[in-house]
C-alpha positions as CSV (number, residue, x, y, z in Angstrom):
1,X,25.4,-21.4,13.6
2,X,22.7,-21.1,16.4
3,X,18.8,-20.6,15.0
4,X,16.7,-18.1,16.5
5,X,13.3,-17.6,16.1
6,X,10.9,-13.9,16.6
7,X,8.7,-14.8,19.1
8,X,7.5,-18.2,19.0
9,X,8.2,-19.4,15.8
10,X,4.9,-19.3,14.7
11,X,2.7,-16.8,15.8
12,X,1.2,-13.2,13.8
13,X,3.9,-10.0,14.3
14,X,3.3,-6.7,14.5
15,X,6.1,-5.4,12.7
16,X,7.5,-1.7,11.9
17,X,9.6,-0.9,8.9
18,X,11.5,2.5,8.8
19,X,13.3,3.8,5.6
20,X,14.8,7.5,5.3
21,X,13.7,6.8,1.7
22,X,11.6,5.6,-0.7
23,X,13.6,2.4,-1.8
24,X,15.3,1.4,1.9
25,X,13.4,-1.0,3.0
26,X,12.5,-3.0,0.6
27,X,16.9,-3.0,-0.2
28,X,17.3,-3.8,3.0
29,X,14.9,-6.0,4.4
30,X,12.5,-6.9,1.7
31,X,13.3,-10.7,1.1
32,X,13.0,-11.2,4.9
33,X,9.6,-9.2,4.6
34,X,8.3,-11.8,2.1
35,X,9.3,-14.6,4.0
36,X,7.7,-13.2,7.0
37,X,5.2,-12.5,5.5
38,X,4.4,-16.1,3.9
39,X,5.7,-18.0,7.0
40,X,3.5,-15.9,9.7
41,X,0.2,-15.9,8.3
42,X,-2.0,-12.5,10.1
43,X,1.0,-10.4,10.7
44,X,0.7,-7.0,10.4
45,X,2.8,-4.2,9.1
46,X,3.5,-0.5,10.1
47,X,5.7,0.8,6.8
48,X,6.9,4.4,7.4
49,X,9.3,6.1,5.0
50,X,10.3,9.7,6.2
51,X,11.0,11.4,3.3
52,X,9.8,11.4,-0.7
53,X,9.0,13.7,-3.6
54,X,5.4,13.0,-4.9
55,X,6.8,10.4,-7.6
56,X,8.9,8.9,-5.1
57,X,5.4,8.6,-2.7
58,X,3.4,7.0,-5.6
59,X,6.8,4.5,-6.1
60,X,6.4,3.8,-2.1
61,X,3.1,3.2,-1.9
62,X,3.3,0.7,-4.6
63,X,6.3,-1.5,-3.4
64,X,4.7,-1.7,-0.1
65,X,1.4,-3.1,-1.4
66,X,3.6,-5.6,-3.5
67,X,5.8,-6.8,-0.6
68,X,2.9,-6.6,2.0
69,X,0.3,-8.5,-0.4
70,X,0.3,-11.6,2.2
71,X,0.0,-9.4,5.3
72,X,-3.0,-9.1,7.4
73,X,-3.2,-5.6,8.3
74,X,-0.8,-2.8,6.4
75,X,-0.3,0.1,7.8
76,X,1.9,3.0,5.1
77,X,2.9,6.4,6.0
78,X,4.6,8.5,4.3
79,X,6.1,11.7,5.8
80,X,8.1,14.9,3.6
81,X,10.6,15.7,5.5
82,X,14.2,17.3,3.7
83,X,16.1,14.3,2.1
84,X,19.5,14.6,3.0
85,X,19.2,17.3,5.9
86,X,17.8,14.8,8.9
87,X,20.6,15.9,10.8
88,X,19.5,19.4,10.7
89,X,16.0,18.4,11.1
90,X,16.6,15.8,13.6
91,X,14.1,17.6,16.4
92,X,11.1,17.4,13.9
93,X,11.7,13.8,13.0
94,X,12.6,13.0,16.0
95,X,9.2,14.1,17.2
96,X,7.6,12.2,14.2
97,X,9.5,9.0,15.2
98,X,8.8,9.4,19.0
99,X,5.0,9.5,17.8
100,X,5.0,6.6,16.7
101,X,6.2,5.0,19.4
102,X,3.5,6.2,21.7
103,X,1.6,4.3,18.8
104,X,2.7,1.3,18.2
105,X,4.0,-1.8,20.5
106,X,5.8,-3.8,17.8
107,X,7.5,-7.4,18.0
108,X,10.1,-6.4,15.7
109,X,11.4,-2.9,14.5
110,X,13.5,-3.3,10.9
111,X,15.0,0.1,10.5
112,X,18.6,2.2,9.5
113,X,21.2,0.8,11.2
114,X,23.0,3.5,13.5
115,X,26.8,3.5,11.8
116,X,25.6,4.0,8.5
117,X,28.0,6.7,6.3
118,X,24.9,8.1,5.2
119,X,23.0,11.1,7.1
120,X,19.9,10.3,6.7
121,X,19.9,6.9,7.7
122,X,22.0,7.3,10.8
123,X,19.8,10.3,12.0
124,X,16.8,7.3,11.6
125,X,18.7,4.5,13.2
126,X,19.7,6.7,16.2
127,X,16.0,7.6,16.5
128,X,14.6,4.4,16.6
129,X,16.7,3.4,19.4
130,X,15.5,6.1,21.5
131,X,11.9,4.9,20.6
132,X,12.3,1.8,21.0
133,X,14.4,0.7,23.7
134,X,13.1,-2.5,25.1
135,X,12.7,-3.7,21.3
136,X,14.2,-5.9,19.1
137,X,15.7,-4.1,16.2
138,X,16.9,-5.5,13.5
139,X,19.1,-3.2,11.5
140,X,19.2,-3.5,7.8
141,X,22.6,-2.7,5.3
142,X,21.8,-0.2,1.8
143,X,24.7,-0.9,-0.6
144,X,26.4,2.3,-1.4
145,X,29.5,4.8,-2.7
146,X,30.4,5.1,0.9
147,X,31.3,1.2,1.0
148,X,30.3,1.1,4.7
149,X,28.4,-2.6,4.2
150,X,29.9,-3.6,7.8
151,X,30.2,-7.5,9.6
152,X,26.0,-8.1,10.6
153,X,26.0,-10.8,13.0
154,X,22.3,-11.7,11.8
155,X,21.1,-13.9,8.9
156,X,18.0,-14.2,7.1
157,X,18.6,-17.5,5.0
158,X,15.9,-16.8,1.7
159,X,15.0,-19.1,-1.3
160,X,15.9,-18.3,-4.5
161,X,12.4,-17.6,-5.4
162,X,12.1,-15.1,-2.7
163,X,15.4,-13.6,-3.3
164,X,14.5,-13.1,-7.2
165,X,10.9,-11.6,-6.2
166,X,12.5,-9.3,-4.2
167,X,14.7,-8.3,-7.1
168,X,11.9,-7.8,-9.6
169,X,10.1,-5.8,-7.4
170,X,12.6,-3.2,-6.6
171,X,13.1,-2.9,-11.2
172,X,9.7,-2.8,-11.4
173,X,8.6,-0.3,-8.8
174,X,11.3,2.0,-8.8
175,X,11.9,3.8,-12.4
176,X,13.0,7.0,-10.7
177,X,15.9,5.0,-9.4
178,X,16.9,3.0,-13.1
179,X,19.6,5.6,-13.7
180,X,21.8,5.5,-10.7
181,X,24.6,2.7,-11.5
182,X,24.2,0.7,-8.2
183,X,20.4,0.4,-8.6
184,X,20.7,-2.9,-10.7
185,X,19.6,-6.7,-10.2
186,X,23.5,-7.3,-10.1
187,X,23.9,-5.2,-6.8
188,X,21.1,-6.6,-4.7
189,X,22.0,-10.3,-6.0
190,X,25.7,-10.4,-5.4
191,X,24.6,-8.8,-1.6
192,X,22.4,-11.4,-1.1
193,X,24.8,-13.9,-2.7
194,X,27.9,-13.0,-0.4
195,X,26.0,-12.7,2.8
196,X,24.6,-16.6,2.2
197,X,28.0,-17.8,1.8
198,X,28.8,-16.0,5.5
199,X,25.7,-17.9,6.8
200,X,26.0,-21.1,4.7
201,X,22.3,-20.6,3.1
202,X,22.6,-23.6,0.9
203,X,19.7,-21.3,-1.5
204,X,22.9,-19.1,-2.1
205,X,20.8,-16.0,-1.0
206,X,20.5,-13.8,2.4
207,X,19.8,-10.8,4.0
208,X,22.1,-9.8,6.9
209,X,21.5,-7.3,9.8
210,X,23.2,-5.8,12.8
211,X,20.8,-7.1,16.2
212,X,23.0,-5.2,18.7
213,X,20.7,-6.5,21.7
214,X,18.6,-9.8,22.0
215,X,17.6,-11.9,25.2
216,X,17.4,-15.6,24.7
């Protein structure tokens, strides 16, 4: 398997995080997130989720801070717009979305991928690749009912240490979410677990994406 690296290997990003919801990111791309964040010392972080009740805020203001603690510069926004009616919305946020890329120049973009079965977070990952064209995006998975997980063709290899801090973050800063039977340690583990044996991690833990455009 060919190793690729964002950027020069080394070097601060400036990185933006899109979820529909409060929990998205960190399910999708939140072990990658750590390891960024401990292996590029001064990167900074624009974290936007796009829609949350006011307990839901609180929970996202929270995780960020716990996933971003090693970043340089953190940057969170949260907007209200209707949870499960971006479709029917999609001019406002795509207004919201196209404002931030005025904004922001990033290195990376982790957001929705664009086939995903749920509405809200295709609306978002058609979005972002209207905004940011000449980006790379890296398109996270969200376990589901809709059983849409697809075949990424990216890996993020992670420790088990990362992998298991990712975990305990998502129990400890997400009560509102305990009572929904896929939001366990079990789901995001086994995930983690079966996209390492497609990448051989030899940790036994990865995150997986869908990069549908990268120059070498």
């Amino acid at each position: 398997m060919l190793p690729l690296a964002l950027g020069d290997g080394s070097s601060p990003l400036d990185i933006v995080c899109l979820g529909a919801h409060s929990d998205d990111i960190e399910i999708g791309a939140g072990g990658t997130l750590l390891r960024l964040m401990a292996e590029r010392p001064g990167s900074s972080v624009h974290w936007v989720v796009l829609s949350a009740t006011s307990q839901r805020e609180a929970e996202a203001r929270a995780s960020a801070a716990a996933f971003l603690a090693d970043a340089a510069e953190v940057d969170v926004r949260v907007a209200d717009f209707r949870e499960n009616f971006f479709p029917y919305i999609a001019a406002d946020v795509k207004e919201y979305i196209s404002a931030l890329g005025r904004e922001i120049d990033p290195d990376v973009v982790f957001a929705h991928r664009r086939a995903d079965e749920h509405q809200d977070h295709r609306t978002v990952g058609e979005l972002v690749w209207n905004t940011w064209r000449n980006h790379t995006i890296l398109e996270y998975e969200i376990p589901k009912y809709e059983g849409d997980l697809g075949r990424p063709n990216l890996f993020v290899p992670l420790d088990e240490s990362i992998a298991e801090r990712k975990v305990a973050l998502l129990e400890q800063h997400f009560a509102s979410q305990a009572d929904k039977p896929w939001f366990r340690a079990g789901t995001f583990r086994g995930l983690m677990a079966v996209r390492a044996v497609e990448c051989n991690a030899v940790s036994g833990f990865a995150e997986a994406f869908h990069c549908r455009k990268i120059t070498i």
